[in-house]
N, C-alpha and C positions, 0 to 999 in steps of 0.2 A: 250790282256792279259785277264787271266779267271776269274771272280767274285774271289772274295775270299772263300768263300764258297761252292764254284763247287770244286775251290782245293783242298781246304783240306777233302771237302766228298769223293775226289778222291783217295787220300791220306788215309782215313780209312778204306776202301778198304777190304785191307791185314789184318790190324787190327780186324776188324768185322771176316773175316774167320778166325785167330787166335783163337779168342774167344770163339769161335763154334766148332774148333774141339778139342780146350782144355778143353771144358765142358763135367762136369763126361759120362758117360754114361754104363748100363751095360754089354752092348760088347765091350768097349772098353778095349785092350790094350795096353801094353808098346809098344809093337810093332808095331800094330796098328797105334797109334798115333804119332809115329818117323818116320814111311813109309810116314802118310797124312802131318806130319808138314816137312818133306823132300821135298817133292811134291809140298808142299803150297809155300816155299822159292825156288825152283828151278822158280816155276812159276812168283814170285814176281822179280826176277831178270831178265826174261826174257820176260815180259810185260811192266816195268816201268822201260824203258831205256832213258826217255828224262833226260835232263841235271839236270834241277829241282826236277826231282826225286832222284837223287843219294844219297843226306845224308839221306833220310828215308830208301832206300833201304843196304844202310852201315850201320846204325845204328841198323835196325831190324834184319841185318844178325850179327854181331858184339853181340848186346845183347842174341840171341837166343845161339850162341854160348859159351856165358859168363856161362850161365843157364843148357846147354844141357845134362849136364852128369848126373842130378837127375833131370828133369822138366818132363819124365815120370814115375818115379817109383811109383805114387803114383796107376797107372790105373793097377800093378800089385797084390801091397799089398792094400787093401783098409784102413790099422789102419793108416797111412803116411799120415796127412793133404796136401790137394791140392792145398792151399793156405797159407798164413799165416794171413789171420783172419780164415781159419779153425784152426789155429795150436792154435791162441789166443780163441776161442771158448773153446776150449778141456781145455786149463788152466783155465778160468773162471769156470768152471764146477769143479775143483777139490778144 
């Protein structure tokens, strides 16, 4: 059995690449970022097929999907917080 530690670093993975290519950038877009986050969960599904992998790999496909219909509009229109401590930033401000 793996440290505990090795797993779950193993397990963040996915996670970390998320992160990275969900952050702003200014060539990114909508498009863009649906092709690389398509790419990233095809790859996720077909890397992390042991047994122990399966509820993170259902659960990140399950949540991405919950999200997916506005989780890039923001890299179109830039006024569309990309988060919502941007969205709560923008309220504190007024």
């Amino acid at each position: 059995m793996q440290p505990v530690y090795e797993s779950v670093a193993r397990l963040m993975k996915p996670i970390d690449h998320i992160a990275a290519l969900l952050a702003p950038d200014v060539d990114k877009s909508n498009e863009t970022v649906e092709w690389e986050m398509t790419a990233l969960l095809t790859w996720v599904k077909q890397t992390y097929t042991e047994e122990s992998d399966e509820l993170m790999v259902d659960n990140l496909s399950r949540y991405s999907k919950g999200f997916w219909r506005g989780l890039f509009t923001c890299y179109d229109h830039y006024y569309i917080p990309r988060t919502n401590n941007d969205l709560e930033q923008f309220f504190r401000q007024i």
